[in-house]
C-alpha positions, 0 to 999 in steps of 0.5 A, a space after each residue: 470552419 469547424 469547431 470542436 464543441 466538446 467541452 473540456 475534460 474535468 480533471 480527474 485528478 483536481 480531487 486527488 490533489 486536494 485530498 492530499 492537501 487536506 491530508 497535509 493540513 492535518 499532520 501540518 495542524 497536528 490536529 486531533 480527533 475530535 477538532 474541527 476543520 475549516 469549512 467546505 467554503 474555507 478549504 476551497 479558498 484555501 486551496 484555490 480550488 472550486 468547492 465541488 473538488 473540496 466537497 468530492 475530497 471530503 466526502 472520500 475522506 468521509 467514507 474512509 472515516 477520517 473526518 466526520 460531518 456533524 449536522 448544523 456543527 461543522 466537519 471535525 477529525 476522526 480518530 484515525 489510530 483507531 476508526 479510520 479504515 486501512 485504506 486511509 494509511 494506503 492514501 497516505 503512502 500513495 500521496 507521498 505523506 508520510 506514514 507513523 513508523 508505528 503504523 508500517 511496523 504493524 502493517 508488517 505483521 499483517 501483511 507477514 501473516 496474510 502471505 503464509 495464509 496465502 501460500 497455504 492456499 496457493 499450495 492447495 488450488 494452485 494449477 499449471 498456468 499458476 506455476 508457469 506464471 510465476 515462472 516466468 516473473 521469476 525468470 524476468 526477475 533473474 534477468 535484471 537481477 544479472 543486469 544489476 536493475 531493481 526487482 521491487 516490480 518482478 517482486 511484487 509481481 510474484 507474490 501478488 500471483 501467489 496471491 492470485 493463485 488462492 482463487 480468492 479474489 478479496 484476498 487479492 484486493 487487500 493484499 495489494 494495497 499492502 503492495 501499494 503502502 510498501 512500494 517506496 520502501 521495496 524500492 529502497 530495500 530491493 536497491 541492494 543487489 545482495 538482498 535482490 539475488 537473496 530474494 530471487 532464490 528464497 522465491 525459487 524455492 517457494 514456487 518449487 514447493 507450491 508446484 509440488 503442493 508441500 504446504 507445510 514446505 511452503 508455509 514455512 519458506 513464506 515465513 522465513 521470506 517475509 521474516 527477513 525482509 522484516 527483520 531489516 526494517 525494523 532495525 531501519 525504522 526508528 520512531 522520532 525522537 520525543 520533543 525536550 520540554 
């Protein structure tokens, strides 16, 4: 009888999960910068994980300078508002922690700023299988528009192909995490069927101008575009309400 002797897989998602949870162990502690954390040794018994798990989550959470270790001291929290990098706010979303609405506002005004660079650009370098692409996320947005389906993939689709299109492959990079931190919210946003046919034709009329290469035309229907979508939420997100003393 043969027996497999592969040994098993290690999960790859064991460090993702206590990432997470030592995420939540910070907002739920409302620690600040500066406080120190349990151990290495105190978060795996915490969590009922092995410390090879813990060590790999703090040591992501290390590069992306949330927390910090001092030699012979111990492992304390970064300032997060300032230090840690964007990358850290993305985690958060991806983990389903919850984002301060001061912190998706703001990643709102980059983002907004970031896209008109980009169909600048796109206007610039775009080719004919740039504009054929497009087209065609277009036409599968169209159809489950008239399906009644939600189009926040055929949305981020489209807009990461105008981003695509500048030939800029770190523009590509750091737009998409953009994508990936509003991903929940364009779910909810594009659950409207009014807002989805708006935002079908407001990205007909961009590509129409990026295939004709107006960048003024393109600059300006990007910034009319982002403007809208932003305008509803910022009457949507509301910061929480300050505690009574």
């Amino acid at each position: 009888m043969v027996t497999d002797q592969r040994k098993p897989k290690r999960s790859a998602e064991a460090p993702n999960r206590i990432t997470g949870r030592i995420l939540a162990y910070i907002s739920a502690n409302a620690l600040d910068a500066g406080d120190r954390m349990p151990s290495e040794r105190e978060f795996a018994e915490r969590f009922g994980a092995s410390r090879a798990a813990v060590r790999e989550a703090l040591a992501r959470l290390q590069a992306m300078r949330v927390v910090e270790r001092r030699p012979n001291s111990g492992i304390y929290l970064g300032k997060l508002d300032a230090e840690s990098s964007f990358e850290s706010l993305v985690l958060h979303s991806d983990l389903g922690l919850p984002v301060k609405h001061a912190k998706i506002l703001q990643s709102m005004e980059v983002r907004h700023l970031l896209e008109i660079q980009a169909v600048q650009l796109a206007c610039r370098r775009r080719s004919a299988e740039d504009v054929a692409a497009m087209r065609a996320i277009l036409d599968a947005q169209d159809a489950r528009v008239k399906r009644g389906l939600n189009i926040a993939g055929e949305d981020m689709a489209f807009h990461l192909a105008i981003i695509a299109a500048t030939r800029n492959d770190v523009f590509v990079q750091i737009v998409n995490a953009f994508y990936r931190l509003s991903s929940a919210r364009r779910k909810l946003y594009f659950s409207d069927p009014g807002r989805a046919r708006r935002s079908l034709a407001q990205h007909r009329k961009i590509l129409r101008a990026i295939e004709a290469q107006d960048v003024a035309l393109g600059m300006a229907l990007m910034n009319h575009h982002i403007g809208d979508a932003e305008s509803y939420w910022r009457t949507v997100i509301r910061p929480a309400p300050a505690a009574r003393s």
